[in-house]
N, C-alpha and C positions, 0 to 999 in steps of 0.2 A: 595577427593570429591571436586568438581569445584564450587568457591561460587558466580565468577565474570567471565562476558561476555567476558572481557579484558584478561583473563587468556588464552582465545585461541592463541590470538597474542603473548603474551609473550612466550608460549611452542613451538610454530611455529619459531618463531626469533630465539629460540635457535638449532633448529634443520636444518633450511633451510635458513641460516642468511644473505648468499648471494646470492638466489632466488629472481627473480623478483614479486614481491606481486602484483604490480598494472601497468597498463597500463593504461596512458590518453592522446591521442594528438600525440602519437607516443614516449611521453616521458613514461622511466619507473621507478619505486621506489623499492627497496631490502623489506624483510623485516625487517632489520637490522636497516636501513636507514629509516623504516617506525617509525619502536619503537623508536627510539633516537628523531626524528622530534618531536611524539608524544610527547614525554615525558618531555623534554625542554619546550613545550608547554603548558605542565601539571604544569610544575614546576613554569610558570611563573603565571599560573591563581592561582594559591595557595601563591603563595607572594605576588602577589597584591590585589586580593581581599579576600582571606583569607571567604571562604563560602564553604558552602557543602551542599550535596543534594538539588541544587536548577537548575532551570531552566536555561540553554543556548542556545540559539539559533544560529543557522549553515546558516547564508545569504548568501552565497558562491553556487555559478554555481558547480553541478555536476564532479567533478573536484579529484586528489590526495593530493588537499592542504584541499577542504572540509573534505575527511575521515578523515585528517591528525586531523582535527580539532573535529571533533565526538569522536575521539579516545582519543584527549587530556583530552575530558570533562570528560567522565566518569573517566579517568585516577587523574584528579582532581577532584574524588567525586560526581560530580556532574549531572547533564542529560543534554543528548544533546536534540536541539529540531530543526531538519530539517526543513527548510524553502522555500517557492517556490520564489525563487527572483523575479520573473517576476509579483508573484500576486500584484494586486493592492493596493495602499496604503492604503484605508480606510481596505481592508478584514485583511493586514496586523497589522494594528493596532488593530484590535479586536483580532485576535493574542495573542497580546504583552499585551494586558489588560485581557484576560482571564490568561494568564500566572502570572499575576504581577509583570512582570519584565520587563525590556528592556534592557536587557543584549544578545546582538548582535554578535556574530565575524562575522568580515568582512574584506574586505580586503584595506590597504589604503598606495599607493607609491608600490605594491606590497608587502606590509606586513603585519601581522594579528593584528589587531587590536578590541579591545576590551570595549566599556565604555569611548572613548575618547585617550587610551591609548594604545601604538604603541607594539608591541611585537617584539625585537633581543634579539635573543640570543647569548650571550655572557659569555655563560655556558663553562667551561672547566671540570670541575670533574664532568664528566657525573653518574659515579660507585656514588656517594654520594650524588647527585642527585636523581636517580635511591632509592636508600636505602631509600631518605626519601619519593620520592613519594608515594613507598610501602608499606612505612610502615603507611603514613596516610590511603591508601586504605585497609588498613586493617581491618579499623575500621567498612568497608561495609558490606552489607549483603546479601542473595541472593535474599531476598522480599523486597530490596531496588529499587526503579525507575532506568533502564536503558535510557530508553528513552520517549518522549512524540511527536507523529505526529497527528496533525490536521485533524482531518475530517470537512464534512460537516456538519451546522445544521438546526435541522429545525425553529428555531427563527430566524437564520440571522447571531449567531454567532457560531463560529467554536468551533467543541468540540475537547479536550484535550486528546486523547487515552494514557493513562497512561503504558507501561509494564516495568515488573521489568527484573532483570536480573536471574532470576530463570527461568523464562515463556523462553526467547530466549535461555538459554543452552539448556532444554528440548525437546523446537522446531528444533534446530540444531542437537543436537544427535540423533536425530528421522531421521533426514532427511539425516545424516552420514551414518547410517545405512541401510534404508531404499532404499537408491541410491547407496550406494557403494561407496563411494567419498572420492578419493585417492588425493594424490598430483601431480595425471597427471590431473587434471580437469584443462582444460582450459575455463572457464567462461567467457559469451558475455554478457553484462549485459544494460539492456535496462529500467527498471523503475529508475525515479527519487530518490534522497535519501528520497525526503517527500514521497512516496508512498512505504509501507510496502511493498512489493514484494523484495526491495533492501536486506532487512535485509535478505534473504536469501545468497544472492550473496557475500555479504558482510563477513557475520559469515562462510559460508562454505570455504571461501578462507582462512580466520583468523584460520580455526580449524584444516584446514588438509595440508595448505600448497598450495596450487593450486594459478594458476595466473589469476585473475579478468580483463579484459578490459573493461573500462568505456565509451559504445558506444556514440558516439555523438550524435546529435541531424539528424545530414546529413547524418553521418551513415547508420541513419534508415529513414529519410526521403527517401532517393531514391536505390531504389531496386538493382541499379548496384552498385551502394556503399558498399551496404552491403552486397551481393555476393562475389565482390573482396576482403572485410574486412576478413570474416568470412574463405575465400579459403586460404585468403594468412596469417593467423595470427592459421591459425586450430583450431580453436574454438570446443569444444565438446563439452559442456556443456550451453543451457541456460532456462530462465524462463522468460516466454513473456506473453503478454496477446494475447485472441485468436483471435483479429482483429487483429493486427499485425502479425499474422502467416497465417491468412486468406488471407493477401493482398500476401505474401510473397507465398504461394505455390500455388495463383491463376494465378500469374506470372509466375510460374515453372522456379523456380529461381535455382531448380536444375539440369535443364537441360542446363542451361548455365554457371552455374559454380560448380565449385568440391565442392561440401560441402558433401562428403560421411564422413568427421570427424567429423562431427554433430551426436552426439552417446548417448547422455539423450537432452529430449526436453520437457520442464514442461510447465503448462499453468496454469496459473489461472488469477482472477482479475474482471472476467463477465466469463457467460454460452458459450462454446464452442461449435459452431453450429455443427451435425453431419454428413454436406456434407464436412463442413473443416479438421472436423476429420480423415474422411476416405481418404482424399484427401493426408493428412497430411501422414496418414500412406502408402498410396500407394507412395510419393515420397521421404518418407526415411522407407524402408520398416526395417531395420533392428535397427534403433533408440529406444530407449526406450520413449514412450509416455506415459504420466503421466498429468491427471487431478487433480488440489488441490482446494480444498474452505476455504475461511473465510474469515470473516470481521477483520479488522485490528483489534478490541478489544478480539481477541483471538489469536493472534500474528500469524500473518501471513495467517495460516493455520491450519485444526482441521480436515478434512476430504480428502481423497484422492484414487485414484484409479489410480493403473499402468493397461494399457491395455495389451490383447493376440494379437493374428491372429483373436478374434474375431470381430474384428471390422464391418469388411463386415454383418454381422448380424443383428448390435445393428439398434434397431427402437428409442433409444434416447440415449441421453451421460450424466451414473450417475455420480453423486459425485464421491460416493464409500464407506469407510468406514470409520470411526475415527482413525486416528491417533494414534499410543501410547500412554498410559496414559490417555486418551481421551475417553469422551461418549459421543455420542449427543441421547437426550431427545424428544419427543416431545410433546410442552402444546398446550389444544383448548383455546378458547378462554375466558375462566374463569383460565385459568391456569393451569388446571386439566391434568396429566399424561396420555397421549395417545399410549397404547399401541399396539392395533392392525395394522395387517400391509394393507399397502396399503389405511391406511387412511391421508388425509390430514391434517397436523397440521403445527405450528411454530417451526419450527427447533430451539434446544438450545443447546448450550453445555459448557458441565462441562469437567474439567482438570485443569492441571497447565498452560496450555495458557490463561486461562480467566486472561483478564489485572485489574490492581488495580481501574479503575475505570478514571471516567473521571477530570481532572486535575482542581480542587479545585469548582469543580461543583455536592455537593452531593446531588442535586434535581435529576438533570439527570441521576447522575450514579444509583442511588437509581428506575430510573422505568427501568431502561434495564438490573441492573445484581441486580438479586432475587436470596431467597433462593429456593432451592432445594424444591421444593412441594413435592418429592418421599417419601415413607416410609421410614423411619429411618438415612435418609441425608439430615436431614433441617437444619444440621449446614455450609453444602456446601455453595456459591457462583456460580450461571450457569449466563451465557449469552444470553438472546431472542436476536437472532440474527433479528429476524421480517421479515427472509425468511419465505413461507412455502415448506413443501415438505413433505418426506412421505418414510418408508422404505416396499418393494418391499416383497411381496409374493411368488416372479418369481426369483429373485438371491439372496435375501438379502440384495443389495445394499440401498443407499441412493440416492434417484432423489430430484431434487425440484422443486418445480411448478409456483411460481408466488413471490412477493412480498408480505406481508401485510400490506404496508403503499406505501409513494410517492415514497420513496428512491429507487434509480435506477443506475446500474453499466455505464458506458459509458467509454469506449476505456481504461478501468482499472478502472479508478477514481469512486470509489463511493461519487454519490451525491443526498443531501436532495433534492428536488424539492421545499421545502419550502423555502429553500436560495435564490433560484432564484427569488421566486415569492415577496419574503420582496426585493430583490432591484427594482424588475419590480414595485413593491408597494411605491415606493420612489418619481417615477414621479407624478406629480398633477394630471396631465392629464389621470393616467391609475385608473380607479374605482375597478375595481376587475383583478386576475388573477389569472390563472391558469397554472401550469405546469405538462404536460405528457412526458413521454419516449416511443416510436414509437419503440418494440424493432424488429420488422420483417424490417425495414431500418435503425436501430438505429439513431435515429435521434430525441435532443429533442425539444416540440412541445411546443409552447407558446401560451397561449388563454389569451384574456386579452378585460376589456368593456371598452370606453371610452365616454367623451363629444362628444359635436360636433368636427370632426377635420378632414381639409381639404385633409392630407394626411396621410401616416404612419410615423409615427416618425422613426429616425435613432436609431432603437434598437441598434443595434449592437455596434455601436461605443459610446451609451451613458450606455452600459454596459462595457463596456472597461475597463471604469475608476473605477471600482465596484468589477467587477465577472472573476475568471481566464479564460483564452477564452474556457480552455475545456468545461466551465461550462456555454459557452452561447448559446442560442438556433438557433437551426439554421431555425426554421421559427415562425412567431409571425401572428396571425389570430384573427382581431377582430369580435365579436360577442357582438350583443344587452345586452343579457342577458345568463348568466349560466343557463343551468337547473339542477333542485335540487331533493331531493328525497324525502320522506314524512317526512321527518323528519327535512327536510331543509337545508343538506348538499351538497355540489357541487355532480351534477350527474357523476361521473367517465366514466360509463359504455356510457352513451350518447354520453358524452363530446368527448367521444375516438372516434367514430364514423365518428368523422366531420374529422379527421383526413384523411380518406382516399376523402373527400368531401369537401377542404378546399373551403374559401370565401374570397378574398381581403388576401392575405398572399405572402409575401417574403420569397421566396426560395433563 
């Protein structure tokens, strides 16, 4: 029985030891060569600071020295915690103060450094090394924290997604199975480490042997790049979000380069529109297409749907079903169990994916993961994910219909709209604000009241310094006043309106 996430790699290193594990940059790493990095690395956070289970964080560019260094943490007991180097100083300090720590790897002279302190190794008796690392990981459990990545929130500051390492075996075996994934999987890998998507990429390469390439940033910016990448490196295997596969086969990117070894093609992260679907399946007709959902605090994914020949068909693109081990629920709006189909409710779900909660914030984790209102399982823990959606009359599946609050998917990243609007709310000058998601051009939309002011202020750049750029709007439209509803909350339904009828806005 598997009690740790880290046991993939280890059972891998022994079986495929001098296998290339990772591609970055053109350079590549063993998995032999991985675990030993690893572990040295492990060995050295555990003689010098001497802590366990506590919070680390990974400042390091998407890169073979980052994993090197996610793998050390937990290998040393402790959790990694993925970091977007690029976000802005002040989001990142909220970060590091939700967490309570400031305990950083990074990199300095070219070497990992730690709290001030340099890391060489200058390990010789690797085997006794090794022995002890293991045997303090011993001590671990499987509803021990793996990891904790950052979401958005809606006060301003970032929540803690807690999972353990029970939830990611669970998630991995599911998806071992489920896909068929051997040690010929050649993975293209496109999400960030701070964006759940990765732990996919990441674990299925650790579990079965397969070789990960960590695409770059230019990679996937520009379309011949990553045609020639994908042709000459034969990738088969990846999991994108669906704008990015949208751009990629509205170019028919397979008509100018061989990518017929594109052979599982996953998507999740936002709703996958159904002209890109079909589009999708008509230019790799013989690919496996696979829609996943969920919100990072159910790790990774809880719901999914492999597609037929029927695509040409479909009048919209479901979820699908639950996952193994996995139910999804759905409460109205008192919280009451929603059984009937095809009616609209708040999708939830229960499983060993529901994460431990959000990371040292029991106010929050306490309104989003509730007990089980069902009969006779009110000792469970489920997740109101605060989709809504609704299972089908017509196949069974799982569709979803809307949102029920601001929170909104864009280009992967899930983000609060509250976030944005507490830094728009920072300037003097801005009285009120509001933020929507435009999801028929995806694009989000800034409303905001101000004083007198002779021009528009330079949003953009004085959110810079604030807000990661995914998360800044891309047009900002002043208005007199909000309208509100009877009850005196922002009119939503109004608001949205002006959208297609802006006034004084930069595009």
């Amino acid at each position: 029985m598997q009690n740790l996430a880290i046991e993939y790699l280890q059972s891998t290193k022994n079986k495929f030891p001098e296998k290339t594990a990772i591609v970055d940059e053109g350079q590549g790493i063993t998995f032999n060569q991985l675990w030993k990095n690893s572990l040295t690395l492990a060995y050295w956070i555990n003689t010098e600071f001497q802590i366990t289970n506590q919070p680390i964080c990974v400042g390091l560019p998407k890169s073979i020295d980052a994993v090197i260094a996610l793998l050390a943490i937990q290998m040393s007991g402790n959790i990694y915690v993925p970091l977007d180097i690029e976000t802005p100083l002040p989001r990142r300090n909220k970060i590091l103060e939700a967490l309570g720590s400031d305990r950083v790897i990074e990199h300095k002279a070219g070497k990992f450094n730690l709290a001030g302190k340099i890391f060489s190794s200058t390990y010789e008796d690797l085997p006794q090394i090794e022995k002890q690392v293991l045997n303090e990981l011993s001590e671990r459990k499987p509803d021990d924290p793996l990891y904790i990545i950052f979401t958005s929130g809606t006060t301003g500051t970032p929540k803690g997604v807690t999972i353990s390492n029970a939830s990611v075996i669970d998630y991995i075996d599911w998806a071992v199975d489920t896909y068929a994934i051997t040690e010929a999987e050649i993975i293209g890998n496109q999400a960030p480490l701070f964006f759940d998507n990765s732990v996919l990429d990441l674990y299925l390469t650790f579990a079965k042997g397969g070789t990960l390439h960590l695409l770059s940033k230019d990679v996937l910016r520009f379309p011949a790049d990553f045609g020639t990448y994908v042709s000459t490196h034969k990738i088969n295997f990846i999991f994108f979000v669906p704008s990015l596969l949208g751009n990629l086969v509205s170019l028919k990117l397979h008509e100018e380069y061989e990518l017929s070894c594109l052979k599982k093609i996953l998507f999740a992260g936002e709703a996958m529109p159904l002209n890109t679907l079909k589009l999708l399946k008509s230019s790799f007709p013989s690919a496996l297409l696979s829609n996943l959902y969920g919100p990072t605090e159910i790790t990774v994914d809880a719901i999914y749907w492999i597609f037929g020949e029927d695509i040409a068909n479909l009048k919209e693109v479901p979820l699908g079903k639950p996952c193994a081990n996995h139910r999804v629920l759905f409460l109205d709006e008192e919280e009451r169990p929603v059984s009937s189909p095809d009616e609209i409710a708040e999708i939830c779900i229960a499983g060993p994916g529901v994460a431990l909660g959000y990371w040292k914030d029991p106010q929050t984790t306490c309104d989003v993961f509730i007990f089980n209102p069902e009969s006779g399982k009110q000792d469970e823990i489920i997740y109101k994910t605060g989709d809504l959606g609704y299972q089908s009359s017509k196949d069974g599946l799982i569709y979803m219909s809307g949102r029920k609050d601001n929170q909104f998917k864009h280009n992967g990243y899930r983000i609060e709209a509250g976030e944005i609007e507490n830094a728009l709310n920072q300037f003097e000058f801005v009285l009120q604000s509001c933020v929507l998601y435009d999801f028929s051009r995806k694009r989000i939309m800034a409303f905001y009241s101000a004083g007198l002011l002779e021009s528009q202020p330079p949003f953009r750049s004085l959110l810079s310094g604030i807000l990661p750029q995914y998360m800044i709007p891309h047009s900002f439209h002043q208005i007199d006043r909000f309208p509100t509803t009877k009850n005196g909350k922002v009119d939503y339904k109004t608001l949205r309106e002006k959208i297609m009828r802006p006034k004084n806005a930069e595009n």
